[in-house]
Residue, then its C-alpha position, 0 to 999 in steps of 0.5 A: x673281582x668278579x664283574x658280571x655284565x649286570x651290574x654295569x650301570x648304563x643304559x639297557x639299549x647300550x651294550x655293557x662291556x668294560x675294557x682293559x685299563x679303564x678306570x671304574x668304580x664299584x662297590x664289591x663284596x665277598x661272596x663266602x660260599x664261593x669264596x670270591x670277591x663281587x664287584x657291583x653297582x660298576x661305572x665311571x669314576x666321579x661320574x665320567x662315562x664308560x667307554x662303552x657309553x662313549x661308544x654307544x653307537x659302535x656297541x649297541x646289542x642290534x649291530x653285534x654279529x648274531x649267533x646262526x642257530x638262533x636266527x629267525x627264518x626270512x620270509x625274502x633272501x633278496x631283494x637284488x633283481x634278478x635278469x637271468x632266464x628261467x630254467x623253464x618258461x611255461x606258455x599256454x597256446x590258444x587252439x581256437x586260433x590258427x597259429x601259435x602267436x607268441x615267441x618260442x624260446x629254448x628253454x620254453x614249454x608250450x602246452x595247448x589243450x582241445x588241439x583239434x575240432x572234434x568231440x571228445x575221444x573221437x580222434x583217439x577212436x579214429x586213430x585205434x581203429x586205423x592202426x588195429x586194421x594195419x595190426x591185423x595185415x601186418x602181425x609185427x606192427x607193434x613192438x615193445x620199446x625203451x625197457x619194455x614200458x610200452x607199445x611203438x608201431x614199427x616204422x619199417x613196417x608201412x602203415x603211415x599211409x593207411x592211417x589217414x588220421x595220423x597224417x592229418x594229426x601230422x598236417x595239423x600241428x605243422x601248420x599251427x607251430x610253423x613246424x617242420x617234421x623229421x620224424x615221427x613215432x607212434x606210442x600205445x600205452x595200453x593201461x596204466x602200468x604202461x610208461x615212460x622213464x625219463x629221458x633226453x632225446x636224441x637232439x641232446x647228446x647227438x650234435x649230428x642229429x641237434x642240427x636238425x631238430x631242436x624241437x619235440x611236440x607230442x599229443x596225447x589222445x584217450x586217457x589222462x596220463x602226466x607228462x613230468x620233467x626232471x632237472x638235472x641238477x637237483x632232480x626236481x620233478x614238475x609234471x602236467x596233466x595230458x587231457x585227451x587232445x592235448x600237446x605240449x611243446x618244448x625247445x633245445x634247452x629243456x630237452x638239455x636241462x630236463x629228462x622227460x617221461x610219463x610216470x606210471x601210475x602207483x598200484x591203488x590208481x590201477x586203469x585199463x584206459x589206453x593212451x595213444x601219444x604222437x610225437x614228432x621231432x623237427x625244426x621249429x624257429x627259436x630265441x635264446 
């Protein structure tokens, strides 16, 4: 006999199910057109309960494995806390204080804006006038760097000493992050077309050079441009705004985990405003 789950007679909350050798009544049928015998109206003999009553708390419908493709989407995967550290941890530095007050760890990034105590642009338009009169004494100043996507002063050419600004810059961010310099470099983005494809620094694959610097600061000064890290291990992309007058700061960690850059900016976004970045390699005390 043909039996279809319908037609077993027990509660709708239970789940119907008939199994081998049990003992049933029913009232059947034939079918003409597909020339079978029906079985209906199924339940247990002189009133006895089926098995699956008898298991009702084992066979109800809600603890049966659910088919994957028609599982609803949740909005919490887990609700097991998780102690692990961040990939990256975001901090915000106070410039009207004298010092970053907050504890620095590997895998953070430190973010300051209005560094300095001037109005906007004034130091940018310091800095450009400096470096110009040291580009017109020494014609080999500025050189192209890492693929040609923008400007550096040379450091074999000696202009650090006749750029006051640059030096006080130097002071200044040593001071507020306790932070001990190694070496410097001086960025000109000329437009928007200039950039910079992401990268490590050196401290991330030259265990020579990890042992003394652990720490990249930069500050940007003039036009707006985005700083943005890539993960390594999906290549995720966040990024931040670069005001003029603004630094970011990041650990050992995130120069491991991350590539860094500063995106061009598509065609339709085209600028001819000019962005001078500082950035300083150094030792600055971290927690794990």
């Amino acid at each position: 006999y043909f039996a279809h789950h319908s037609e077993i007679c027990v509660n709708n909350s239970i789940f119907k199910a008939l199994y081998k050798d049990e003992n049933v009544e029913f009232i059947h049928y034939l079918d003409n057109e597909k020339n079978k015998l029906i079985a209906t109206k199924i339940c247990g003999v002189n009133g006895n309960k089926l098995t699956c009553e008898e298991n009702n708390k084992t066979f109800k419908k809600d603890t049966q494995p659910k088919n994957n493709k028609k599982k609803k989407p949740k909005n919490t995967e887990s609700f097991k806390p998780d102690h692990s550290n961040s990939d990256m941890c975001v901090k915000f530095g106070d410039s009207t204080k004298d010092s970053f007050d907050d504890d620095f760890c590997v895998n953070d990034v430190i973010l300051v804006n209005n560094f300095l105590k001037q109005s906007e642009r004034e130091v940018f338009n310091s800095l450009l006038k400096e470096i110009d009169v040291c580009a017109q004494k020494n014609p080999e100043l500025w050189k192209l760097w890492h693929g040609d996507t923008h400007l550096i002063a040379d450091d074999k050419i000696n202009w650090k000493d006749d750029v006051p600004t640059f030096q006080q810059i130097i002071s200044d961010i040593e001071k507020y992050f306790n932070f001990k310099t190694i070496s410097t470099r001086f960025n000109l983005y000329q437009n928007s077309n200039d950039w910079k494809p992401f990268h490590h620094d050196a401290a991330a694959i030259k265990p020579h050079i990890a042992e003394k610097q652990n720490t990249t600061i930069a500050i940007s000064f003039g036009a707006t441009r985005e700083t943005a890290f890539q993960f390594n291990d999906n290549k995720c992309v966040i990024s931040f705004p670069l005001k003029d007058n603004s630094v970011y700061v990041f650990g050992k960690d995130v120069n491991i985990k991350w590539k860094h850059g500063i995106p061009q900016l598509p065609e339709d976004k085209f600028n001819e405003d000019k962005r001078i970045s500082i950035i300083m390699w150094g030792w600055m005390d971290q927690k794990n």
